[in-house]
Each structure stands twice: as structure tokens, then as C-alpha cells.
C-alpha positions in Angstrom: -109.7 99.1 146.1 -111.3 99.1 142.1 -109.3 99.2 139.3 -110.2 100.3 135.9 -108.7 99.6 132.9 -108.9 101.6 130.0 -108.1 99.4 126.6 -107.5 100.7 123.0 -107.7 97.2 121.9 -106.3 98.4 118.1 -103.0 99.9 119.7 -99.9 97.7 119.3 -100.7 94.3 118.9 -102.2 92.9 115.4 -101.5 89.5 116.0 -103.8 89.2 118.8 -106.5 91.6 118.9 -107.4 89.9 122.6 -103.7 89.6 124.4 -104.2 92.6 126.4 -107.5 91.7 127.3 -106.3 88.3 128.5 -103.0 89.8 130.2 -105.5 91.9 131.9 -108.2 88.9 133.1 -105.5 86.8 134.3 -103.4 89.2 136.4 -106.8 90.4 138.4 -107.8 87.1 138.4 -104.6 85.7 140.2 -104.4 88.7 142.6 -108.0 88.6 142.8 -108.4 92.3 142.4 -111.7 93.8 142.1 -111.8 95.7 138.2 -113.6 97.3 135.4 -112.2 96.7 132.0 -113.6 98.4 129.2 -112.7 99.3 125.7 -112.6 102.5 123.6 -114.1 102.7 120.3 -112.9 105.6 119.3 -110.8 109.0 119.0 -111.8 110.8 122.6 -113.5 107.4 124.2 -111.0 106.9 126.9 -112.1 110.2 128.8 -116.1 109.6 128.9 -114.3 106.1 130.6 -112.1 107.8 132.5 -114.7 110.0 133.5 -117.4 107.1 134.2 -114.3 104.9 136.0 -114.4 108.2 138.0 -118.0 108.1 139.2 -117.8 104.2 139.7 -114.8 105.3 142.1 -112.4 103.7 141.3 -109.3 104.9 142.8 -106.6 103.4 140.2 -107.1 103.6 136.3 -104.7 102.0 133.9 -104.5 103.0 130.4 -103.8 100.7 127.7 -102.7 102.0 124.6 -100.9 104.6 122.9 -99.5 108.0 123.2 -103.1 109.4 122.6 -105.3 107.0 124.8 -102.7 108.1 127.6 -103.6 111.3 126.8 -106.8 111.2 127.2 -107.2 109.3 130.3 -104.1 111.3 132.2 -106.2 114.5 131.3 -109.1 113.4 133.3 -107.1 112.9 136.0 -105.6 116.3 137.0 -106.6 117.6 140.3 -107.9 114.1 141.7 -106.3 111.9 143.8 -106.5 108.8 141.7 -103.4 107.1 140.3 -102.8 106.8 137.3 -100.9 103.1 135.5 -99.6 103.1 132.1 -98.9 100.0 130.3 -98.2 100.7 127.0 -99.3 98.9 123.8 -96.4 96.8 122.3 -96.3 93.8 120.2 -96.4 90.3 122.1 -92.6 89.7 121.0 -91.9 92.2 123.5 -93.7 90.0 126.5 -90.9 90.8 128.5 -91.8 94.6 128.4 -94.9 94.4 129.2 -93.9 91.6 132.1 -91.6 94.5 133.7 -94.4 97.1 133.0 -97.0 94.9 135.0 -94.1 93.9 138.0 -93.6 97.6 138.1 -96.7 98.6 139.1 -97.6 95.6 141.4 -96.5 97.3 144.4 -99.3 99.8 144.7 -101.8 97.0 144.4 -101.2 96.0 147.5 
């Protein structure tokens, strides 16, 4: 099973412009999952990803990011029948957040 992950690397954390990138590296790595991760760079990026995560099939796409990068990826996923993860973009103080949000989802990576 692919995996693509959708980053808006400006959402949430300033302190460290690469911790979700990292998060992200490490996790696959561990669980050696096969995975795309990509950034937007810009308003309406994250669905020409979602879109080209799509074509690559990938059958799970995680969005990174705020309300709006959510948006945009969930959009591009009506009517198909791949999932959809949300982790959303917090500040590293709240590791333990994004912890549960990563546990939470582990089950369907199976």
C-alpha cells in the first residue's frame, strides 16, 4: 500500500520549519512504509497533489496542515475510495498531540 503525504510546511510550527517533515521520514522509515511526501507552495497546491498522489495510486493521503490544506486535499477526495488522514499542524510543545494523532491512525497502516 502507498502513502502520500501532503505538507504545508508554513502551517503551525515556526520553530522548526522541518519537524513535520522529520516526524514524517521517521515514522515510514520505522514501519517501513512505502510513501510520497511532498510540499505545497502555495494557496490551491495541495489538490494538483492530491490529484497527482491520485494518479500515482496511492490509496491513503495524509494532509498536513491547516484548516485550508485539509480542505483542499479532502475535496479531491469525494467519490473515491481512498482514505483520507489528518494530522494537523500544531506547535512542537504539543508533541503529545501529534503522538496521539499519529497512534490514532496507525491501525489502518496495517
Amino acid at each position: 500500500m502507498s502513502y502520500a503525504f501532503i505538507l504545508n510546511p508554513v502551517a503551525g510550527c515556526k520553530k522548526d520549519p522541518f519537524f513535520f517533515e522529520k516526524l514524517i521520514i521517521q515514522f515510514c522509515q520505522e514501519n517501513k512504509l512505502e510513501y510520497l511526501l511532498w510540499k505545497t507552495e502555495r494557496p490551491g497546491h495541495g489538490r494538483i497533489l492530491a490529484q497527482e498522489a491520485l494518479r500515482k495510486g496511492s490509496l491513503c493521503i495524509v494532509a498536513i496542515g491547516g484548516d485550508g490544506t485539509i480542505n483542499e486535499i479532502a475535496g479531491e477526495l469525494i467519490h473515491t475510495k481512498v482514505s483520507l488522514g489528518i494530522i494537523p499542524a500544531i506547535l512542537p510543545e504539543n508533541w503529545l498531540v501529534q503522538k496521539v494523532a499519529i497512534l490514532s491512525v496507525e491501525p489502518y497502516l496495517q
